[in-house]
C-alpha positions in Angstrom: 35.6 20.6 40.6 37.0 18.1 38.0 39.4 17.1 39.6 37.4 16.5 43.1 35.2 13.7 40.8 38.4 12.2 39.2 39.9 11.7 43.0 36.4 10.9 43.7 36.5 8.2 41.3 40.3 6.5 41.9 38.9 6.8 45.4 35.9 4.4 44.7 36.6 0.9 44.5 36.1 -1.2 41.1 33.3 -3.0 41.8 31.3 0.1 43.0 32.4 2.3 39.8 31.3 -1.5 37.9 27.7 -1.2 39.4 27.9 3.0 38.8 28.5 2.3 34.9 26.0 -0.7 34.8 23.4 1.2 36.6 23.8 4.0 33.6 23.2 1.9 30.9 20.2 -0.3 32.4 18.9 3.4 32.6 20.0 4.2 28.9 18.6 0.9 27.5 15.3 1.5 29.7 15.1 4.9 28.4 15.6 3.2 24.9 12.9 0.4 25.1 10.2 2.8 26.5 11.3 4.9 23.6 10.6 2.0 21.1 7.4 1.3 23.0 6.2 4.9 22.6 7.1 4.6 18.7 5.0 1.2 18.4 2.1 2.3 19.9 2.1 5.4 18.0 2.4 3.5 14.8 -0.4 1.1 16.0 -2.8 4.4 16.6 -1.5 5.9 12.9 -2.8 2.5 11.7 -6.3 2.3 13.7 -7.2 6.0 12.4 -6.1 5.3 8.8 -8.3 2.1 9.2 -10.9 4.0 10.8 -11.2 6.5 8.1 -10.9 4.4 5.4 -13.8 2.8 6.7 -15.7 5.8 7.1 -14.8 7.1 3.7 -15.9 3.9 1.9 -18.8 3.6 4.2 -19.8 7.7 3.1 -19.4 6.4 -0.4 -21.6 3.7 -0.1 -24.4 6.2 1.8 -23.8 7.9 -1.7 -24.1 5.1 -4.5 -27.8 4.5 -2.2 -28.9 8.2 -2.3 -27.7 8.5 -5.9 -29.5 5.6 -7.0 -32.7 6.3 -5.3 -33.0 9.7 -6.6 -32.5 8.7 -10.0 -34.8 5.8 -10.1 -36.5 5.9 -12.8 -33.9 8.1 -15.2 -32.5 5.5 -16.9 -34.5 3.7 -19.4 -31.7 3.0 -21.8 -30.2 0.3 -18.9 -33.0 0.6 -15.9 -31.1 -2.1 -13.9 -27.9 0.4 -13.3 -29.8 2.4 -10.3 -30.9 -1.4 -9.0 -27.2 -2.0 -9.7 -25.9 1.2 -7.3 -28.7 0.6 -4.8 -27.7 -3.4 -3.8 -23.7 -2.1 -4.4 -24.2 0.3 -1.6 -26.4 -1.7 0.7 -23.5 -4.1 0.4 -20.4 -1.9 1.4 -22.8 -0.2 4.3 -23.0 -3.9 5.4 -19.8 -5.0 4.9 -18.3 -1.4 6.4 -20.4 -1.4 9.4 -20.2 -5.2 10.0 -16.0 -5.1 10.1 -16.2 -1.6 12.2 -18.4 -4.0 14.9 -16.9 -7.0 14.8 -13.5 -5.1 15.3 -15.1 -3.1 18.3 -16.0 -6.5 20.0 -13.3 -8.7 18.5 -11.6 -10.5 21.5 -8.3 -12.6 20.8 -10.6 -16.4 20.3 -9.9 -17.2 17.4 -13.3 -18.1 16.9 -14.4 -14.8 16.3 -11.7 -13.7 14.4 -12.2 -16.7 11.8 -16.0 -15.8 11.6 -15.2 -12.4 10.6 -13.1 -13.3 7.9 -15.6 -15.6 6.6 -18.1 -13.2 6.6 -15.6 -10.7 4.9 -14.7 -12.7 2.3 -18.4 -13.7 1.2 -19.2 -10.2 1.1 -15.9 -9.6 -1.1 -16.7 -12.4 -3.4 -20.3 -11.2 -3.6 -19.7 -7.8 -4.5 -16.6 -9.0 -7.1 -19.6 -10.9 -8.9 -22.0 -7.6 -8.0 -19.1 -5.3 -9.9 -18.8 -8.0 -12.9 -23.3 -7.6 -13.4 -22.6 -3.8 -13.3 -19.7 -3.4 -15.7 -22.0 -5.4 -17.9 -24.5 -3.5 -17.4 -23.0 0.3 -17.4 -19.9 -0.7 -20.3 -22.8 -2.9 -22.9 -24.2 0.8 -23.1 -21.2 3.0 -23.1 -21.3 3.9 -27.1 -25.1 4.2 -26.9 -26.0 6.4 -24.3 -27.4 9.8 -24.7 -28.1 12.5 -21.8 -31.2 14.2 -23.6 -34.1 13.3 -22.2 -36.8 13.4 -25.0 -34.2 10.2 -27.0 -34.6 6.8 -25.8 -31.0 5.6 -25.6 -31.6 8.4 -22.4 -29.7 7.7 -19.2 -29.0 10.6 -16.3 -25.9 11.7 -16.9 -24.8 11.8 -12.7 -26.0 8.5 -12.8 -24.1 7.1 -15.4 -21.3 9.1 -15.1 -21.1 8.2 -11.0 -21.6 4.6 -11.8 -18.8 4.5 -14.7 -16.4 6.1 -12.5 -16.9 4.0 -9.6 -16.8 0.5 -11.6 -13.8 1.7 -13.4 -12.2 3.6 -10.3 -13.0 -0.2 -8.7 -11.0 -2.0 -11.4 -7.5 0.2 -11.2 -7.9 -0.3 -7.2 -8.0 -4.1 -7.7 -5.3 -4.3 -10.2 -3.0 -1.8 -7.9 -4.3 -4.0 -4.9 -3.2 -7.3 -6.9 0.3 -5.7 -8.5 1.1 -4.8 -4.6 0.4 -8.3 -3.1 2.4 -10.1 -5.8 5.3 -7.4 -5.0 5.3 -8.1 -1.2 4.7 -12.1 -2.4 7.5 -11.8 -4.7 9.6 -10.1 -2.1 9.4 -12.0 0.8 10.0 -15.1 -1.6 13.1 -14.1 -2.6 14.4 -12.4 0.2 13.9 -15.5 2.7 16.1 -17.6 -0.2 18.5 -15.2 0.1 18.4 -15.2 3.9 18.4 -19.1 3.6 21.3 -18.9 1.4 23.6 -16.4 3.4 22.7 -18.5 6.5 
């Protein structure tokens, strides 16, 4: 049968054995391209659910500073301003969560909605790094004087405190990895496009 195709093929004339072999790899290079487009849009769905529940995950964590707060109103005498602390903390990540999760449901490609987000993004980030400054004042002043009996007056509820220390803390080492990241890629791209520019 092999040698019925090689006959086959001498028997052909160039240009037809030409548009044979070009035909082949327009296929192989389609086949390639929808290959790449299958891998890009799975990447761009890995990154909408990863966004998604990062959202929902901060936005269940806010739910939490509210409830935490409210149900320990009044157990915290020593620094009563740490469940007011939790309470406007978490009303301002439930904003701020649902608000992005909204505007990117109805974002459209004008850049005039896109610039309004971001605004309103980065007020509520600068609002809650001042927010997070109040409370570390207000939950580290005490840190050395806090007791967890009830009956003493330095008293504060030990979830409370305990919840709101972590989270202020657990805040910090997420804004210094954030910042050590950005000056990486900064630093990165810096001095690869001089080394691009150079070899070029």
């Amino acid at each position: 049968m092999s040698g019925e195709d090689e006959d086959f093929e001498e028997d052909r004339p160039p240009m037809q054995v030409l548009s044979s072999i070009l035909a082949s790899l327009r296929l192989i290079d389609s086949a390639r391209e929808r290959s790449e487009l299958e891998r890009e849009d799975l990447h761009a769905t890995m990154r909408i659910v990863l966004a998604v529940l990062m959202f929902i995950l901060l936005l269940v964590l806010s739910i939490v500073e509210v409830i935490v707060a409210a149900a320990k109103m009044t157990s915290c005498p020593v620094a009563p301003l740490i469940p007011v602390w939790l309470i406007i903390s978490g009303l301002m990540g439930i904003l701020r969560n649902t608000g992005a999760i909204v505007c990117s449901i109805y974002e459209d490609k004008k850049r005039r909605v896109v610039a309004m987000r971001d605004c309103i993004l980065g007020l509520f980030t600068a609002l809650w790094i001042m927010w997070l400054i109040i409370g570390s004042y207000w939950t580290y002043s005490i840190y050395d004087e806090v007791v967890y009996q009830s009956n003493r007056e330095n008293y504060c509820d030990q979830l409370l405190y305990c919840f709101t220390f972590l989270l202020i803390t657990t805040s910090y080492v997420i804004i210094g990895i954030t910042f050590c990241c950005m000056t990486y890629c900064v630093v990165f791209l810096c001095c690869h496009n001089s080394s691009v520019a150079i070899i070029t």
